[in-house]
C-alpha positions as a printed Julia matrix, in Angstrom:
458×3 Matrix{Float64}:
  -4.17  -22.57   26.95
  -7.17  -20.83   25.43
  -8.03  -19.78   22.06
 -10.68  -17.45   20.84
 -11.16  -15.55   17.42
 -10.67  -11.7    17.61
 -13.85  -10.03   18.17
 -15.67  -13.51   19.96
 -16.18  -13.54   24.27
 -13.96  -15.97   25.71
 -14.13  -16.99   29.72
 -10.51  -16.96   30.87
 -10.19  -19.19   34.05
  -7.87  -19.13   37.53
  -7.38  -21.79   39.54
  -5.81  -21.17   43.34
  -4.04  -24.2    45.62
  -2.79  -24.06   49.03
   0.04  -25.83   47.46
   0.9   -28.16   44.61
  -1.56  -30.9    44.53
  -3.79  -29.59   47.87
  -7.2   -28.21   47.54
  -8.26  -25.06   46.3
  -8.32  -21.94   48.5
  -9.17  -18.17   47.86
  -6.88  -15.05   47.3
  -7.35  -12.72   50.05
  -9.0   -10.16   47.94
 -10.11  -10.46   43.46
  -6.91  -11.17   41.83
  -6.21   -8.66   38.64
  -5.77   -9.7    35.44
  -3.4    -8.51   32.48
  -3.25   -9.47   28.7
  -0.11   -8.56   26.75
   1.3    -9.88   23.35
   4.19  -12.66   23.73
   5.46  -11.5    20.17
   5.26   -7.64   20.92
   4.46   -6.94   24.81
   1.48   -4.35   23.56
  -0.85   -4.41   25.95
  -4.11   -5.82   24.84
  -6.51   -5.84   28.28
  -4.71   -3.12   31.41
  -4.37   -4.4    34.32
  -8.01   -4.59   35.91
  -9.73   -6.19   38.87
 -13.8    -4.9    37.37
 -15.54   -8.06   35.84
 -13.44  -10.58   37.79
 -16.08  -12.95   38.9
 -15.49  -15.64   41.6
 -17.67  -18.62   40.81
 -16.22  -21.05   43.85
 -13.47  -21.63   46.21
 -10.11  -20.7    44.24
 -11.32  -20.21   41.64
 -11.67  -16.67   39.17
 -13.01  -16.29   35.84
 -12.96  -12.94   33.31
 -14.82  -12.69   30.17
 -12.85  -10.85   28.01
 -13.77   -9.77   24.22
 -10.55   -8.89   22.29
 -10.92   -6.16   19.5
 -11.8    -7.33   16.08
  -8.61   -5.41   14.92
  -6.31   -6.91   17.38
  -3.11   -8.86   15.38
  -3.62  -12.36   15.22
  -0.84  -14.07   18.14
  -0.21  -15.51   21.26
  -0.98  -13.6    24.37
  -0.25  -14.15   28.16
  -2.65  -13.42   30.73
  -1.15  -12.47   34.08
  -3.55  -13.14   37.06
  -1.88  -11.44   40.33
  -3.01  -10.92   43.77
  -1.92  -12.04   47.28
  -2.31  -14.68   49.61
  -1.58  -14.74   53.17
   0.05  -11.09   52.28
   1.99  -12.54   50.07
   2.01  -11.53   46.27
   0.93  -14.9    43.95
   0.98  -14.9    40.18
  -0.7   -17.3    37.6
  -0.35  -17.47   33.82
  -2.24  -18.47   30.58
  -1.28  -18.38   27.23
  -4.22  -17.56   24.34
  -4.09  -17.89   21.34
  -6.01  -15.32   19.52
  -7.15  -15.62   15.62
  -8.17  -13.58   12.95
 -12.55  -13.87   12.18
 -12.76  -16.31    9.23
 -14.99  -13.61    7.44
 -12.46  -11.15    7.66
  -9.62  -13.52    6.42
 -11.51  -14.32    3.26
 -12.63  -11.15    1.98
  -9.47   -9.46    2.54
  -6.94  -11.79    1.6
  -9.04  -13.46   -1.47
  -7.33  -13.18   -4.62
 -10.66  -11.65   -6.46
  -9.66   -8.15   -7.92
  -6.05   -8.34   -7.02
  -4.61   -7.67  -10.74
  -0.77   -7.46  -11.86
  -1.29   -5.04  -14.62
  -3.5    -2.18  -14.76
  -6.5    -1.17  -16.94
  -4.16    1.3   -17.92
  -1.01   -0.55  -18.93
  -3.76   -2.71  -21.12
  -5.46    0.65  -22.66
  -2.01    1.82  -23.51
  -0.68   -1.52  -24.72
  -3.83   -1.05  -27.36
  -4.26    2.32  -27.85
  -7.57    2.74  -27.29
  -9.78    5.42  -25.55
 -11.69    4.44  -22.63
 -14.69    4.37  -22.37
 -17.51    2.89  -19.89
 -17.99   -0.45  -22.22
 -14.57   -1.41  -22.78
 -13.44   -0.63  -19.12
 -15.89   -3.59  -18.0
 -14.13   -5.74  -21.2
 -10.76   -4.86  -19.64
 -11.29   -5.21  -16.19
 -12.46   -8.33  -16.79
  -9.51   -9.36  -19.09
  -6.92   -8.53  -16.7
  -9.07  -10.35  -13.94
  -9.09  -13.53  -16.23
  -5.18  -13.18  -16.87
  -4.22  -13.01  -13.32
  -5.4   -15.81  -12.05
  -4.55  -17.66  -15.47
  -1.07  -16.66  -14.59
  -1.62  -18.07  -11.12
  -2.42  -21.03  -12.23
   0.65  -21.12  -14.83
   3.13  -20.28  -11.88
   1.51  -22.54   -9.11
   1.58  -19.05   -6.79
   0.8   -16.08   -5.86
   2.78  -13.09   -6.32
   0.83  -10.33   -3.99
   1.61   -9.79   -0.74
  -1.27  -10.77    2.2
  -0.99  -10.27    5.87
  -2.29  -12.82    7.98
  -2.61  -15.83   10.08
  -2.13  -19.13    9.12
  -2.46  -22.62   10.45
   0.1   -25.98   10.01
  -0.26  -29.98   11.43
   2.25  -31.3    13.2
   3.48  -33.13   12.09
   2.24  -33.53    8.58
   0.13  -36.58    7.73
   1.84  -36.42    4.35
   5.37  -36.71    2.88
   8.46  -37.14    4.73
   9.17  -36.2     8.38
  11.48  -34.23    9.93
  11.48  -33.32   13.51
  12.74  -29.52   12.93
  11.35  -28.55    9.34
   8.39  -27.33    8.31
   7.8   -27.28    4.93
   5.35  -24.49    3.61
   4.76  -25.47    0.42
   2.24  -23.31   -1.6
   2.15  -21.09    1.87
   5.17  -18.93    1.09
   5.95  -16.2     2.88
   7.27  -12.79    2.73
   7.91  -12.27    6.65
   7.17  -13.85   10.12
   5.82  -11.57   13.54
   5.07  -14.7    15.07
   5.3   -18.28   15.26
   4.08  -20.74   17.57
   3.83  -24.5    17.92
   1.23  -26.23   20.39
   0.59  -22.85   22.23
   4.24  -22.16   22.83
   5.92  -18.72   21.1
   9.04  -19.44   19.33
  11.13  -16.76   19.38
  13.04  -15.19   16.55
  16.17  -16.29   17.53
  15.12  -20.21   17.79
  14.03  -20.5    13.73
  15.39  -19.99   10.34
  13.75  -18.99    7.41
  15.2   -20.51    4.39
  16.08  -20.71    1.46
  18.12  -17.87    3.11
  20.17  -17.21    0.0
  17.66  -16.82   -2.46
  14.27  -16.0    -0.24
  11.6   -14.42    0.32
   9.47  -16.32   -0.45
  10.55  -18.99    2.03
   9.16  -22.04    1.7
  10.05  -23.3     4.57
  10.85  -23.11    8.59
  13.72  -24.6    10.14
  14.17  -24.86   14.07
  17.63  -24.46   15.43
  18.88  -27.0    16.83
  20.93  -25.45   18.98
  17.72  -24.11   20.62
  15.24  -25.94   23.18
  12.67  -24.84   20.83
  10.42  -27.41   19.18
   7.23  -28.0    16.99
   4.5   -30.24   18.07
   3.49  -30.35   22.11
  -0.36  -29.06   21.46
  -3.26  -31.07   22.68
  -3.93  -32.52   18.82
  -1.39  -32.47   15.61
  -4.23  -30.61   14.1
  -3.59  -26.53   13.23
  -0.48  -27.28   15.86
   1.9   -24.96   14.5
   0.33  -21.3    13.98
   2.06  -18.22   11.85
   1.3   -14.81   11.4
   3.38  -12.74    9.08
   3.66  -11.51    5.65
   2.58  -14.12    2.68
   3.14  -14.08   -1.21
   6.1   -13.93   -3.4
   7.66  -10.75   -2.67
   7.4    -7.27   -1.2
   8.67   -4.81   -3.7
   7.5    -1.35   -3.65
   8.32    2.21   -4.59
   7.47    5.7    -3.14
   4.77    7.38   -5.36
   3.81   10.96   -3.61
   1.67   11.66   -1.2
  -2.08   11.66    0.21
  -3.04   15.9    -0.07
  -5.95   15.37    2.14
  -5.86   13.8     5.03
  -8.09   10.65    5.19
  -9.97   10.84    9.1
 -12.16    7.28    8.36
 -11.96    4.27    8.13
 -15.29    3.75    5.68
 -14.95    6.15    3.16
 -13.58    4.71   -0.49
 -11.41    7.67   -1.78
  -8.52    9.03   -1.72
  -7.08   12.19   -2.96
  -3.32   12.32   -3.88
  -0.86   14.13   -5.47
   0.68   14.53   -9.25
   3.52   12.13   -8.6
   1.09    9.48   -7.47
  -1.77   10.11  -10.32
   1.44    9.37  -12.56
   2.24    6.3   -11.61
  -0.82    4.27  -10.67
  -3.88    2.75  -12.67
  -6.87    0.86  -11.71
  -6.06   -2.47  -10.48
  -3.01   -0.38   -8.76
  -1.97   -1.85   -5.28
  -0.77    1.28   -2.55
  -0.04    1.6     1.3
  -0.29    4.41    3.25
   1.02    3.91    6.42
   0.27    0.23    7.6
  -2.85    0.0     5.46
  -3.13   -1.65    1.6
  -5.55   -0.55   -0.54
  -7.09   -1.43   -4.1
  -7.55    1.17   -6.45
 -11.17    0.37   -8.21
 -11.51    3.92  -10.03
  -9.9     7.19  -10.75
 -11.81   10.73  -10.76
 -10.33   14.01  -12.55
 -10.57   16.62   -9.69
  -9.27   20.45  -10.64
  -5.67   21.04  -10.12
  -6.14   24.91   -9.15
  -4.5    25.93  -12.04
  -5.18   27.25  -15.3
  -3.66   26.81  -19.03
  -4.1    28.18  -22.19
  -3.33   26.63  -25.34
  -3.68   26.73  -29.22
  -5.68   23.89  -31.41
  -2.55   23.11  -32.79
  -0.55   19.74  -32.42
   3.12   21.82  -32.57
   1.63   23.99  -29.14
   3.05   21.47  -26.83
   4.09   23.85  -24.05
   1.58   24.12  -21.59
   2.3    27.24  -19.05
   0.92   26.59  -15.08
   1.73   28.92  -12.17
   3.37   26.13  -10.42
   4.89   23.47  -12.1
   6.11   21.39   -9.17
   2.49   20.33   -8.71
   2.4    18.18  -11.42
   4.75   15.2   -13.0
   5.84   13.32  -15.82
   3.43   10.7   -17.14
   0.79   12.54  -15.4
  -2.37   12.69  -17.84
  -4.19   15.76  -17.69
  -7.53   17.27  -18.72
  -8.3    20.23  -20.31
 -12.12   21.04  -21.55
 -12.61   17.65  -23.44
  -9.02   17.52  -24.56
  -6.57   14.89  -22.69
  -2.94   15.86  -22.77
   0.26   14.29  -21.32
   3.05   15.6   -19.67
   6.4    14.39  -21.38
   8.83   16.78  -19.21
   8.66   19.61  -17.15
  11.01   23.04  -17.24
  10.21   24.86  -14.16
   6.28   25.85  -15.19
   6.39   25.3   -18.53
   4.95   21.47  -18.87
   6.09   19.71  -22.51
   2.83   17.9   -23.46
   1.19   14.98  -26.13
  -1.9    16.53  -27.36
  -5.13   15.06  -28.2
  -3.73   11.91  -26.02
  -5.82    8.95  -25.6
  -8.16    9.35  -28.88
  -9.4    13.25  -27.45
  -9.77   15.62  -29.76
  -7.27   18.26  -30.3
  -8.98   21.81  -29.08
  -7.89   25.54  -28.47
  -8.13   26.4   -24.52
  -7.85   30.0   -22.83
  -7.56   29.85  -18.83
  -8.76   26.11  -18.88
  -9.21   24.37  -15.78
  -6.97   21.89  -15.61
  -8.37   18.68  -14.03
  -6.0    15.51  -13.05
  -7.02   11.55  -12.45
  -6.27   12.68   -8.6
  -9.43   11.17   -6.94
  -8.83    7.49   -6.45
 -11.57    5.05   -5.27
  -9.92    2.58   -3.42
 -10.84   -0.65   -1.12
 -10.1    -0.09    1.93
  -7.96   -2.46    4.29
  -7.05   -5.22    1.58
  -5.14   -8.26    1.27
  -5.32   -8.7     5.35
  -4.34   -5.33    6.76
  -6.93   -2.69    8.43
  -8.71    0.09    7.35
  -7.17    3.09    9.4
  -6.77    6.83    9.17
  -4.25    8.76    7.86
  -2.73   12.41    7.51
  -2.09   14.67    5.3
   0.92   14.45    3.29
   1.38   10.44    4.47
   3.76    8.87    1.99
   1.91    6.56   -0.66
   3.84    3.4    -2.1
   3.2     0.98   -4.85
   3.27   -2.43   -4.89
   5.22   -3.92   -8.03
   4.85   -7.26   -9.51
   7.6    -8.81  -11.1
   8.23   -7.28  -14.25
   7.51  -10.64  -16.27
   3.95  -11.32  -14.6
   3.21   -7.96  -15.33
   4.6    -8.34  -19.17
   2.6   -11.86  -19.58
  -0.62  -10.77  -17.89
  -0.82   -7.44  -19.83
   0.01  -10.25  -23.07
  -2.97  -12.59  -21.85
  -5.3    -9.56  -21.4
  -4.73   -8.49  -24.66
  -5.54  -11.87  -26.2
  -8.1   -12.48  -24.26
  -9.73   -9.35  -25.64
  -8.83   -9.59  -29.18
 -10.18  -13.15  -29.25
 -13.08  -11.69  -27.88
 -13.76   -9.3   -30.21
 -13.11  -11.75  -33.5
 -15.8   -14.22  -31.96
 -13.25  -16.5   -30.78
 -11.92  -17.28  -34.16
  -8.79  -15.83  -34.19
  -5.77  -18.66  -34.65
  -2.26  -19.11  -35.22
  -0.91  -17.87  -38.82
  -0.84  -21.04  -40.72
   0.6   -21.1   -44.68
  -1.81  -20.44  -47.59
  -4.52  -19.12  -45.35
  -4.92  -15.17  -45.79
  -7.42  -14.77  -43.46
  -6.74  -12.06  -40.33
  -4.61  -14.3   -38.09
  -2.41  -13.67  -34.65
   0.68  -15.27  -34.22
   0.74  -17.27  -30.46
   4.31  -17.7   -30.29
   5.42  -14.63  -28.66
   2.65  -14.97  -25.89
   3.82  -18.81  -25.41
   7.2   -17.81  -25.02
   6.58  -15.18  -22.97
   4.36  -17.64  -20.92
   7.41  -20.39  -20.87
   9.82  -17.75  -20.05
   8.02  -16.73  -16.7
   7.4   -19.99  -15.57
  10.76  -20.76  -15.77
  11.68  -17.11  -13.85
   8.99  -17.36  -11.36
   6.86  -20.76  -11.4
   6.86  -23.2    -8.53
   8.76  -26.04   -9.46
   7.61  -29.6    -6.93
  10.05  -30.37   -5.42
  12.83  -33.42   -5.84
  12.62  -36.38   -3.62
  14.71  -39.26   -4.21
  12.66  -42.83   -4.23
């Protein structure tokens, strides 16, 4: 058994015998070799005999490189050739890992947010502006992982590969059961224990009534699969799957341009989708997740005309499919939003987000369609995309997304009173906030979503 990181050389070794325990002996030509996923069967190296080097009698070696994008898994390389015209086969199992730099700066939990600078900006009513995004941002920041903390877990999903002992050095032992603990997870491609693929069919993820997130793996026992048999209990047991709390998304829109790299940090998209996601957002398109870190107003190609009067709420386009409810459009300086749409007539808040109210004639009319977005987060891989590829949003659960909008908000009105806000107390008439509805909010989603230890009996 081998292991290498993806992306690092690794010499992959063949060893010939004229029989079981005789001497070595040479093929009668360069064997070939073939690498293939255990979990999958994708090919990851075709069948080749070019680099095979013979370094003594019976012996082969290839140095093989695997892709810093290939999945994280067990593979088998196939060695075949003949001997004595007969065809011979050897195997090796490798176990292939994700780079450690890789794993860390797309799985961290650094600008992962469950509300959005939005949902805060709206929760305050204020206009934003280039100081106050940096006080928000950072708000949110602070209240997700304060929230974190509060719940003992993560809630985002991360793809990726992770590492158990076997067994544990720690708490009580059970031949079949491996106990996750703050590792929860969403999903499993793979698992293997001491080099050996388990197959789907030989483990159980439970709780299987109330999961994902499982917290644990179970064995069946009416399988001959079994954890443990690696060279050291150390980083014996190896999964790759889906981690976090839960994997809850919706369907947005859709890309309108088609994205052809992998580098570049924007992405254009439709009405539907500028509706429905803010800054701090988390989408997929296609395999890959990605961060939105800004929005841009691009021009819609249409125009609208309207009076500098608060009743002229009916904004007239030339195609009024284009655009959605929620959607917040600009017009000159003005900001308007769309309330409801009648074929091309759009019903519309004026002078939204502090903008002043203004008369337009054929305005352009600009949308937050532009998004700036990091590319390949929370452990998948930057990748290209088409036009008109489906976009989905990731959604917390709707009370981490209540309490973190909550701690945001405090966090930025203590801010702003020096830190000397406190709870109303009798006889005092300075400006107060109340802390109750925040703490209960902040009991009530612990005891929704918090990690509870769990109950051993002594």
């Amino acid at each position: 058994m081998s292991e290498v990181i993806a992306g690092q050389p690794v010499t992959l070794l063949s060893q010939w015998y004229d029989f079981s325990g005789g001497t070595l002996t040479d093929l009668d030509g360069t064997p070939a070799i073939t690498i293939t996923s255990v979990a999958t069967g994708a090919v990851a190296l075709s069948t080749t005999t070019s680099g095979v080097t013979h370094p003594a009698v019976g012996s082969y070696g290839y140095a093989w490189t695997p892709a810093s994008s290939l999945n994280a898994g067990v593979y088998l390389a196939t060695w075949s050739g003949t001997k004595s015209a007969s065809p011979v086969t050897a195997t090796e199992t490798i176990t292939v890992t994700a780079p450690a730099t890789a794993n860390a700066t797309t799985t961290s939990p650094d600008g992962v947010w469950y509300a959005t600078r939005e949902d805060v900006m709206h929760a305050l009513d204020v206009q934003t502006t280039a100081r106050n995004r940096r006080q928000i941002d950072a708000a949110i920041e602070a209240a997700s992982r304060a929230v974190e903390g509060l719940c003992h877990r993560v809630f985002y999903p991360a793809v990726g590969t992770r590492y158990f002992d076997w067994p544990a050095r720690v708490g009580a032992y059970t031949p079949w059961v491996l106990r996750l603990d703050a590792s929860e997870l969403i999903s499993a491609t793979t698992v293997a224990s001491g080099g050996v693929l388990i197959g789907t069919d030989e483990y159980n993820l439970e709780p299987n009534r109330s999961g994902p997130p499982f917290t644990r793996i179970e064995v069946k026992q009416s399988s001959n699969a079994a954890f443990g048999g690696g060279s050291t209990y150390q980083r014996d047991i190896q999964i790759t799957g889906l981690w976090g709390y839960r994997n809850t998304e919706t369907t947005l829109g859709a890309v309108v341009t088609a994205v052809s790299t992998t580098t570049g940090t924007t992405l254009t998209v439709d009405g539907a989708t500028s509706a429905g996601v803010g800054v701090g957002s988390i989408l997929r398109v296609d395999s890959e997740r990605m961060i939105v870190t800004e929005r841009t107003q691009v021009s819609t190609g249409q125009t609208g005309t309207l009076t500098a009067s608060k009743g002229d709420v009916t904004l007239t386009v030339s195609d009024g499919t284009a655009f959605a409810v929620d959607e917040v459009l600009l017009l000159n300086s003005e900001r308007i939003r769309i309330d409801d749409i009648a074929g091309n007539a759009l019903t519309v808040e004026r002078a939204y987000d502090g903008t002043v109210l203004a008369a337009h004639t054929s305005a352009t009319i600009y949308a937050p369609r532009k998004l700036t977005v990091t590319r390949g987060a929370l452990g998948t891989t930057a990748d290209t995309h088409s036009n008109a590829s489906a976009v989905y949003l990731w959604q917390p659960p709707g009370l981490v997304r209540q309490l973190v909008k909550a701690e945001a908000i405090w966090l930025l009105l203590q801010e702003r009173s020096g830190w000397f806000r406190k709870s109303s107390t009798a006889g005092n008439s300075s400006a107060e906030v109340s802390r109750s509805a925040i703490d209960a909010l902040r009991d009530q989603a612990y005891s929704e979503h918090g990690r509870k230890a769990r109950m051993r009996g002594v």
